[in-house]
ZAMARBA-977719 format. One record per residue (C-alpha): residue in three letters; chain; x, y, z. Coordinates in nm, 2 decimals, padded with zeros to 4 digits. Example, Ala and Ser with C-alpha at 12.3 -4.5 7.8 and 13.67 -1.06 7.14 Angstrom:
residues 2
aa	ch	xx	yy	zz
ALA	A	01.23	-00.45	00.78
SER	A	01.37	-00.11	00.71
end
This chain:
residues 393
aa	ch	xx	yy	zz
UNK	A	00.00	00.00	00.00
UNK	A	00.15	00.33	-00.10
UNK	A	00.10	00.62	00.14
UNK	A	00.01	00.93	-00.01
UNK	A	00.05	01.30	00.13
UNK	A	-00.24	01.53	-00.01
UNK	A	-00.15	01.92	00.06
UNK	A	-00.47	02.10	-00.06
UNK	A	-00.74	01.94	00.02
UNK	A	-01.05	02.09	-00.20
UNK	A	-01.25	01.98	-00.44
UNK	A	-01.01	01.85	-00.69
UNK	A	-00.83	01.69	-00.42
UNK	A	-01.11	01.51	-00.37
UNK	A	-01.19	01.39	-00.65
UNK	A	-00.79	01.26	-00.65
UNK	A	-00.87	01.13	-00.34
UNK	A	-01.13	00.89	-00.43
UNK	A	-00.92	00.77	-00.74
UNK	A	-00.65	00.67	-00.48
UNK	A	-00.88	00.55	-00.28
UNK	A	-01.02	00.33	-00.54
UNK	A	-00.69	00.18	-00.62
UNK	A	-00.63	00.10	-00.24
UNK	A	-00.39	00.32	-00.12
UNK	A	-00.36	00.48	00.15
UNK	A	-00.41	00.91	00.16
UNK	A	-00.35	01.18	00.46
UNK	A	-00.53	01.48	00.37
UNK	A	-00.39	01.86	00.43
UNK	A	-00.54	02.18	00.45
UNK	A	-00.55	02.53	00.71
UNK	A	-00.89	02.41	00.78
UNK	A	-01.14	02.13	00.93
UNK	A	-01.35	01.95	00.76
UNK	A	-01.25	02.05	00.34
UNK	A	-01.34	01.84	00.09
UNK	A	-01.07	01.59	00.04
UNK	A	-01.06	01.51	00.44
UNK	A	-01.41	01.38	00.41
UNK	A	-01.30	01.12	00.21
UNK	A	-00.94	01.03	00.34
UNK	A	-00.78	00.82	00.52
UNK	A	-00.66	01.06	00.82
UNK	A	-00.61	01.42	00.78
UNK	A	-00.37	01.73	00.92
UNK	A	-00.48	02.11	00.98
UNK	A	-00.13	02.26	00.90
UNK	A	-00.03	02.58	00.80
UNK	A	00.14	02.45	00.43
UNK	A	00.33	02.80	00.42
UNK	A	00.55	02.66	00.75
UNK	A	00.85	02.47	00.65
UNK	A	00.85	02.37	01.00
UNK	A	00.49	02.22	01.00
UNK	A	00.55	02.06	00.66
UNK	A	00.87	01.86	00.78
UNK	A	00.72	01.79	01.09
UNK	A	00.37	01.63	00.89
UNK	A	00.60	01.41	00.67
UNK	A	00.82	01.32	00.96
UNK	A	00.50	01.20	01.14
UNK	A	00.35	01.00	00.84
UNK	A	00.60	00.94	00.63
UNK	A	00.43	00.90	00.30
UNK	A	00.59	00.79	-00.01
UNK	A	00.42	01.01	-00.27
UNK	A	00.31	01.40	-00.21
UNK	A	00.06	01.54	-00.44
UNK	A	00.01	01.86	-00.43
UNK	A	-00.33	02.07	-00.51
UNK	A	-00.27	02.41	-00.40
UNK	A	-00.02	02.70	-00.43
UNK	A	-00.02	02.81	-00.10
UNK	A	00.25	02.56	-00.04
UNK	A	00.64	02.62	00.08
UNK	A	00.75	02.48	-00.25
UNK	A	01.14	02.45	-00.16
UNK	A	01.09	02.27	00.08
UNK	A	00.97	02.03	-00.15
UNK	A	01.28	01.97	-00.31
UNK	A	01.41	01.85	00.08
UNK	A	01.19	01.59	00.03
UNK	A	01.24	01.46	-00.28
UNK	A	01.60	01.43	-00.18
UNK	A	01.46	01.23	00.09
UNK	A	01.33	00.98	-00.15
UNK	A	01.00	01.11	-00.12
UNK	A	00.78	01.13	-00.50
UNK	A	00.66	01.50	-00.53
UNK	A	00.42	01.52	-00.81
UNK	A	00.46	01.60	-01.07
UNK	A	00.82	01.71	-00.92
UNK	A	00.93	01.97	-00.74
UNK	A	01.11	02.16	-01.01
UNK	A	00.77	02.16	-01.17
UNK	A	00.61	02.26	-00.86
UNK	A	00.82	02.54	-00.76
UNK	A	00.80	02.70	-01.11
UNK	A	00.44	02.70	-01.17
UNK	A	00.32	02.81	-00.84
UNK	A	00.45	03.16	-00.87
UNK	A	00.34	03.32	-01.21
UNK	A	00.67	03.50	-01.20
UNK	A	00.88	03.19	-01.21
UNK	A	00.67	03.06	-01.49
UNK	A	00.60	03.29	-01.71
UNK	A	00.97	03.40	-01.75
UNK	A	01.03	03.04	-01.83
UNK	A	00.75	03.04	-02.09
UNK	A	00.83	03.37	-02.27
UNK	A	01.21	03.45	-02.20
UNK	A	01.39	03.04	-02.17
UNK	A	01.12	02.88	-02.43
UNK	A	01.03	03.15	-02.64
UNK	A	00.70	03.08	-02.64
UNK	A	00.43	03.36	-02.74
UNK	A	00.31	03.44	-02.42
UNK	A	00.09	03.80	-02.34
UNK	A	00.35	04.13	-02.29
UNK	A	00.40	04.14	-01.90
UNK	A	00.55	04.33	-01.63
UNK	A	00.59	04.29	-01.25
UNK	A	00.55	04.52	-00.95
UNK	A	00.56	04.43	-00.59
UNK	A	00.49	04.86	-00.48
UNK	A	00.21	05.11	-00.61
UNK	A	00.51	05.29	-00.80
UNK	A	00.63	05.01	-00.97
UNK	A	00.24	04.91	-01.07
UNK	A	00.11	05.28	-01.22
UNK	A	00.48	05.19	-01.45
UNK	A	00.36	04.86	-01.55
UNK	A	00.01	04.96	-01.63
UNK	A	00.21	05.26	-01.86
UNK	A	00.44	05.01	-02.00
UNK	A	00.17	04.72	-02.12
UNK	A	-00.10	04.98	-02.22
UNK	A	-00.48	05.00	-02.10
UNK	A	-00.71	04.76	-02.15
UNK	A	-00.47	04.51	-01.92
UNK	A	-00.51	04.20	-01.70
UNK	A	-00.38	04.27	-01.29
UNK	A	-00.34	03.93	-01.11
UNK	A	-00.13	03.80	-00.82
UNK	A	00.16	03.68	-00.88
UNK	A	00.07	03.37	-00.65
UNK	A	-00.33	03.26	-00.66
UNK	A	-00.56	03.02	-00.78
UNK	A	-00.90	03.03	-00.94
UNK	A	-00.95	03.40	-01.05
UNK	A	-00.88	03.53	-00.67
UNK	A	-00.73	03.87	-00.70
UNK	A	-00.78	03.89	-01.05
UNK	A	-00.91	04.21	-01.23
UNK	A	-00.92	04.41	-01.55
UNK	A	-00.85	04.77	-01.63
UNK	A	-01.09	04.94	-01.85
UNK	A	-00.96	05.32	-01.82
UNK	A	-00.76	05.45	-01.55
UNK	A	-01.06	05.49	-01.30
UNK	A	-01.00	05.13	-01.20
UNK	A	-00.60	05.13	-01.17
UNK	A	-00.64	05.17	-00.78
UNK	A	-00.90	04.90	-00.71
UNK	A	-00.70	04.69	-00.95
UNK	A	-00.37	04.71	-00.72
UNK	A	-00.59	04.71	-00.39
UNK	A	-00.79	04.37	-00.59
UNK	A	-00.42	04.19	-00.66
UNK	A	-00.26	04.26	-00.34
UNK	A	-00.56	04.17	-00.13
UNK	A	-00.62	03.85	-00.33
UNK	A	-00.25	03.73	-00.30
UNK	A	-00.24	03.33	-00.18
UNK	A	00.08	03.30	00.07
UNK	A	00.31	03.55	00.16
UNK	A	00.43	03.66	-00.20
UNK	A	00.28	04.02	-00.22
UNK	A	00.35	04.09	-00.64
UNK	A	00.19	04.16	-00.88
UNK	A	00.16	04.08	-01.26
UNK	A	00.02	04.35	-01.55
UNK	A	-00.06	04.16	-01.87
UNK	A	-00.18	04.28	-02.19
UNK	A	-00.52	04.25	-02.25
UNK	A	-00.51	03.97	-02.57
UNK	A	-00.82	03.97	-02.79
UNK	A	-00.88	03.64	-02.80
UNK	A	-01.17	03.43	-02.98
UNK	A	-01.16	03.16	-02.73
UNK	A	-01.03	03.01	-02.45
UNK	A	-00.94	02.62	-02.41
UNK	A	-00.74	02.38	-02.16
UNK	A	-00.52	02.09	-02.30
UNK	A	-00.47	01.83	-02.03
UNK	A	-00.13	01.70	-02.09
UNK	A	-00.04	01.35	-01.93
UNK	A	00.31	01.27	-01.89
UNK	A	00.44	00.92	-01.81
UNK	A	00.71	00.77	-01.65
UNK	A	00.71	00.44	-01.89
UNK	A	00.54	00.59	-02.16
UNK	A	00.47	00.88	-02.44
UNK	A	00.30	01.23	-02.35
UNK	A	-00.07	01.16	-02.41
UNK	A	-00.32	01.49	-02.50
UNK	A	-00.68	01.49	-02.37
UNK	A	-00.92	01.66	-02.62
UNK	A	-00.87	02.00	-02.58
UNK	A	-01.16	02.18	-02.33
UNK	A	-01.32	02.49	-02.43
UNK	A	-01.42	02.71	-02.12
UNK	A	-01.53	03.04	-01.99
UNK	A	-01.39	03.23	-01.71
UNK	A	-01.52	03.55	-01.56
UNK	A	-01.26	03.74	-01.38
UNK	A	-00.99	03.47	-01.42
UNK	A	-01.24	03.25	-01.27
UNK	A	-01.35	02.95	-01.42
UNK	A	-01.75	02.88	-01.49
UNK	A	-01.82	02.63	-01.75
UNK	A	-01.63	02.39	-01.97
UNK	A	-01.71	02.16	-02.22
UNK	A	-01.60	01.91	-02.46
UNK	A	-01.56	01.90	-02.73
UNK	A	-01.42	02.19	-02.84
UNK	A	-01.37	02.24	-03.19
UNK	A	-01.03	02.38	-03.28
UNK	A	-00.84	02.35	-03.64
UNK	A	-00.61	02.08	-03.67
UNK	A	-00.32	02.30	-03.71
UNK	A	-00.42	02.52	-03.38
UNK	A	-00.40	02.18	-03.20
UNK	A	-00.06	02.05	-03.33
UNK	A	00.08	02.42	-03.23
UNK	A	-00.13	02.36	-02.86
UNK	A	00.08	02.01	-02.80
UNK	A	00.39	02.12	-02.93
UNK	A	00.38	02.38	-02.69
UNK	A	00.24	02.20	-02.39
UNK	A	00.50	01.89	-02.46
UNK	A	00.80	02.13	-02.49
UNK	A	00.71	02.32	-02.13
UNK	A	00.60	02.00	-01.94
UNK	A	00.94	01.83	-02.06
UNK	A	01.15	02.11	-01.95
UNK	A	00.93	02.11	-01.62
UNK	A	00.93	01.75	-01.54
UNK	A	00.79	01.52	-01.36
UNK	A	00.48	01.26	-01.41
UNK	A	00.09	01.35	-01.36
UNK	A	-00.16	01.52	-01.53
UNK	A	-00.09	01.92	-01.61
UNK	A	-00.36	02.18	-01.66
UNK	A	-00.23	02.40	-01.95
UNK	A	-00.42	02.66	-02.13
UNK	A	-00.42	02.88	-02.42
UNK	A	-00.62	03.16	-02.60
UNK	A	-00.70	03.14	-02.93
UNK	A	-00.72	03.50	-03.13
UNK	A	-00.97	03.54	-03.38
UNK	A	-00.67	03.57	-03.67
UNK	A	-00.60	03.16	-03.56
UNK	A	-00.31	03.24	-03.33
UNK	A	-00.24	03.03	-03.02
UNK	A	-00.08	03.22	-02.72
UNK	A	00.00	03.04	-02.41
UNK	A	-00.18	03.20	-02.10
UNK	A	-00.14	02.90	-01.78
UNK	A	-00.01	02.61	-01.69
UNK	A	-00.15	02.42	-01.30
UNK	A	00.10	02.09	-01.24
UNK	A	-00.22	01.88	-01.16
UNK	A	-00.56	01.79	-01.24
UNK	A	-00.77	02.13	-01.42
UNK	A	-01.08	02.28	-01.28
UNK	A	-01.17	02.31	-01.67
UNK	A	-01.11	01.96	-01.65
UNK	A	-01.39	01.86	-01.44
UNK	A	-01.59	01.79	-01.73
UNK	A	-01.41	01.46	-01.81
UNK	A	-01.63	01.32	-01.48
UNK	A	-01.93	01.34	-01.69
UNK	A	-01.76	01.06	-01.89
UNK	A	-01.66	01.26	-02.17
UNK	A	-01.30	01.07	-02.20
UNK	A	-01.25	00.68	-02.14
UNK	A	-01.06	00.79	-01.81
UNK	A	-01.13	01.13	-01.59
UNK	A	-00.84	01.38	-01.52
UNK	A	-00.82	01.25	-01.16
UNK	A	-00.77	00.89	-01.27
UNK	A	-00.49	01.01	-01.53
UNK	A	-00.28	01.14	-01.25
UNK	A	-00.29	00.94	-00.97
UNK	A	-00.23	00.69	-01.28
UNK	A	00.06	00.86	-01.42
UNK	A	00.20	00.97	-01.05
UNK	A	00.22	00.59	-00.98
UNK	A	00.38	00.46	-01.28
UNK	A	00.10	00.29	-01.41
UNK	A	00.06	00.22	-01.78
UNK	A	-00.20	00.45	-01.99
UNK	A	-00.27	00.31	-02.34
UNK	A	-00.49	00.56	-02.46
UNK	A	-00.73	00.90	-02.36
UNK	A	-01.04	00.94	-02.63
UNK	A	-01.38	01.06	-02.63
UNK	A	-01.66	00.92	-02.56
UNK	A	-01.91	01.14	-02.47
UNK	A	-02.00	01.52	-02.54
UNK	A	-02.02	01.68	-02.23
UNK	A	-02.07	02.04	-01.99
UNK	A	-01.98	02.12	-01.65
UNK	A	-02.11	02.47	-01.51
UNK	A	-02.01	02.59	-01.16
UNK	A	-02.25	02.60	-00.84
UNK	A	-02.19	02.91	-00.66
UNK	A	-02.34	02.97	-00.30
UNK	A	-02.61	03.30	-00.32
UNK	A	-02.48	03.34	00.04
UNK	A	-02.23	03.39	00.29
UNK	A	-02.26	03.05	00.60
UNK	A	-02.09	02.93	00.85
UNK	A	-02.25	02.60	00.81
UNK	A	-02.30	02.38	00.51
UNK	A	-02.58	02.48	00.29
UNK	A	-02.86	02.31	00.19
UNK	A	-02.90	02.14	-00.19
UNK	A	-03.17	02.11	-00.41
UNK	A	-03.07	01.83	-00.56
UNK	A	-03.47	01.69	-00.64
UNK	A	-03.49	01.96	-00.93
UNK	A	-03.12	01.90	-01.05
UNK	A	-03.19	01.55	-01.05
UNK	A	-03.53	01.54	-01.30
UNK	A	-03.26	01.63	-01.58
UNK	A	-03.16	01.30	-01.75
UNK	A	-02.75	01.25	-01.82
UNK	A	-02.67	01.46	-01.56
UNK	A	-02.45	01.43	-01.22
UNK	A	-02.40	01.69	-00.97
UNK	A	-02.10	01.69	-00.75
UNK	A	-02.13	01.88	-00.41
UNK	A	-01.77	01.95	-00.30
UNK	A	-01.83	01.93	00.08
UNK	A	-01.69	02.28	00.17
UNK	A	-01.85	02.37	00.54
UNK	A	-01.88	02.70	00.53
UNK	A	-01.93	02.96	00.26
UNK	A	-01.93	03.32	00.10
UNK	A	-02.13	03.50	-00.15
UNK	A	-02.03	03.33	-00.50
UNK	A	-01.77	03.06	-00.40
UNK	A	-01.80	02.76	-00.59
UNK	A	-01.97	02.49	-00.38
UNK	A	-02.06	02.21	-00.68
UNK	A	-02.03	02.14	-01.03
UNK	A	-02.29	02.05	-01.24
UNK	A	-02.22	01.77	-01.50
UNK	A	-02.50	01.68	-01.85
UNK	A	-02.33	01.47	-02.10
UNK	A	-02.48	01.32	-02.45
UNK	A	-02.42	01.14	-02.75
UNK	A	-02.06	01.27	-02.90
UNK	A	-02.27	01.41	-03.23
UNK	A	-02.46	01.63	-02.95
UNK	A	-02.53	02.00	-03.01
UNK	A	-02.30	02.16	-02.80
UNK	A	-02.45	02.48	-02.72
UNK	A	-02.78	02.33	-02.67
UNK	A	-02.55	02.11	-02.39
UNK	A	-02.43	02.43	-02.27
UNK	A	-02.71	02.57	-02.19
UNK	A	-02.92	02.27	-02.03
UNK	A	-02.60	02.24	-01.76
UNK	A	-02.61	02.60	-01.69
UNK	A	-03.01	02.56	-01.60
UNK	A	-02.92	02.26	-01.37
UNK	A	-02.66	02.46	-01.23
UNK	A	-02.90	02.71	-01.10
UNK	A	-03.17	02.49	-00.98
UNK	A	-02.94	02.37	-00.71
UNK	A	-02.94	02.70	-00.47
UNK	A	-03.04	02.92	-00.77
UNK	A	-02.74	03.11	-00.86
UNK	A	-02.67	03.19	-01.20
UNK	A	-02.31	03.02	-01.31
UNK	A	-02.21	03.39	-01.43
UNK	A	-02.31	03.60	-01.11
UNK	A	-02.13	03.83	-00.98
UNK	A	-01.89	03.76	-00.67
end
């Protein structure tokens, strides 16, 4: 039995859980809070601050797992390399870890050590340095973090009226203790897609179909599959993701996404070393094998033939209409009436005006309309607390 070390413990760590789970290993499950999604499912869990190095050395001295997986990037990533050193399987690796939790560390690599075509950035840790960036990259622009997940901290300047609640937006929704900022050229883009990339350790790099979503303030809230995409734009997408997650390294599933501009141009935007949100659509059996079961898969060595379609499919996010200290309540009846559909209540315990507390999954026949898919998981969506997936936060 192989003891794994989960640090993040939300809903895609649960979901990684139960694919561990369902393989009979053995999985401790870490967050700063009780009760998160992936504890509910574990084997044992740890309330630890992941930021410590102290607290991190003193979890895997206590349990001494054989595999870490990580799910967040509020995470001392050097330590990470300590570990591996110890004998310990980070995943994908810590190199890959380390890079692509800070946008900084990743970007640079994209743009300046690969050459890929990336969006025109700048950096700024003080207001100074920010109104020069803004100058620099030109209005419209994107403001994020330099360290966050899921659209927190994320805005968009318009005209100068919104420069200050831009820095105020980035510095406020900073994840860990890395207080910088990243000003990106706004890219008019036609759409926007993920292409989960699976590397092995015994075998080729295998592509998932690529995902079409839409985010709202760097947010994700719906995907779907498939996504149609010429097959030039898709060669260029590979390429791309097989040059960075080689240089990266490591085994596991990787998250990376890309805009496409109305004149056919692919520009890489993200890369997440682990199962995508996007990617939650592949649990409405859209693919022979879900993203969660292609890591934990590909983290343990085990052999994966294949990844194809076999369903058309739509996720669309379930956000809570309030703020609770207790869980909410579900109305899962109505959802339910829907035929090819699965809803997926993450578990959080508490929660705040628009955080994502579900996903709803339809799926149909591959030849399926696709916006007529869209738009039937959208209206499950809402009948399970009656929030519109596109609401405001």
């Amino acid at each position: 039995m192989t003891k794994i070390l989960l640090l993040g413990s939300g809903e895609l760590g649960k979901e990684l859980t139960i694919a561990a789970k369902r393989a009979g290993e053995y999985v401790i499950a870490c967050d700063n809070y009780n009760n998160a999604p992936a504890m509910q499912v574990a084997d044992e869990s740890e309330i630890i601050n992941m930021l410590d190095s102290h607290e991190l050395q003193s979890v895997v001295d206590k349990h001494q797992p054989n595999i870490i997986f990580c799910e967040i990037e509020a995470i001392r990533t050097e330590k990470l390399f300590d570990f591996e050193a110890q004998g310990i399987k980070v995943v994908p690796s810590a190199k890959a870890v380390n890079y692509t939790m800070n946008r900084r560390a990743i970007r640079d690599l994209a743009s300046q050590k690969l050459g890929l075509r990336t969006a025109k950035y700048c950096y700024a840790s003080t207001y100074e340095e920010f109104i020069s960036a803004v100058k620099e990259i030109g209005i419209p622009c994107v403001v994020k973090p330099l360290m966050s997940s899921s659209g927190h901290g994320q805005s968009y300047i318009h005209d100068k009226k919104d420069i200050d609640s831009a820095f105020s937006t980035a510095m406020e929704g900073a994840r860990g203790d890395v207080k910088e900022i990243i000003v990106e050229e706004f890219i008019h883009f036609d759409s926007e897609f993920t292409l989960l990339t699976v590397t092995q350790q015994n075998g080729k790099t295998l592509f998932c179909p690529p995902i079409g979503h839409v985010q709202k303030n760097g947010d994700y809230r719906e995907s779907w599959l498939p996504f149609t995409l010429p097959d030039t734009a898709l060669q260029e997408a590979q390429n791309i993701a097989d040059k960075i997650t080689k240089t990266l390294t490591g085994n596991g599933v990787w998250g990376v996404e890309f805009f496409y501009t109305t004149d056919g141009e692919v520009i890489f935007s993200e890369l997440s070393p682990r199962p995508h949100d996007t990617g939650m659509v592949t649990l409405a059996h859209t693919t022979n094998i879900n993203e969660f079961e292609l890591h934990f898969r590909a983290a343990m060595g085990f052999p994966i033939p294949s990844i194809h379609t076999e369903h058309a499919g739509c996720s669309a996010v379930i956000l809570s209409p309030i703020s609770s200290n207790i869980p909410l309540k579900y109305n899962l009846e109505e959802a339910y009436k829907e035929d090819k559909t699965y809803i997926r209540i993450f578990g959080k315990p508490t929660a705040t005006i628009g955080r994502r507390m579900g996903v709803a999954l339809c799926y149909d026949d591959v030849s399926a309309d696709i916006n007529n898919l869209r738009k039937r998981t959208k209206e499950v969506a809402k009948k399970v607390l009656g929030t519109d997936p596109y609401m405001d936060k």
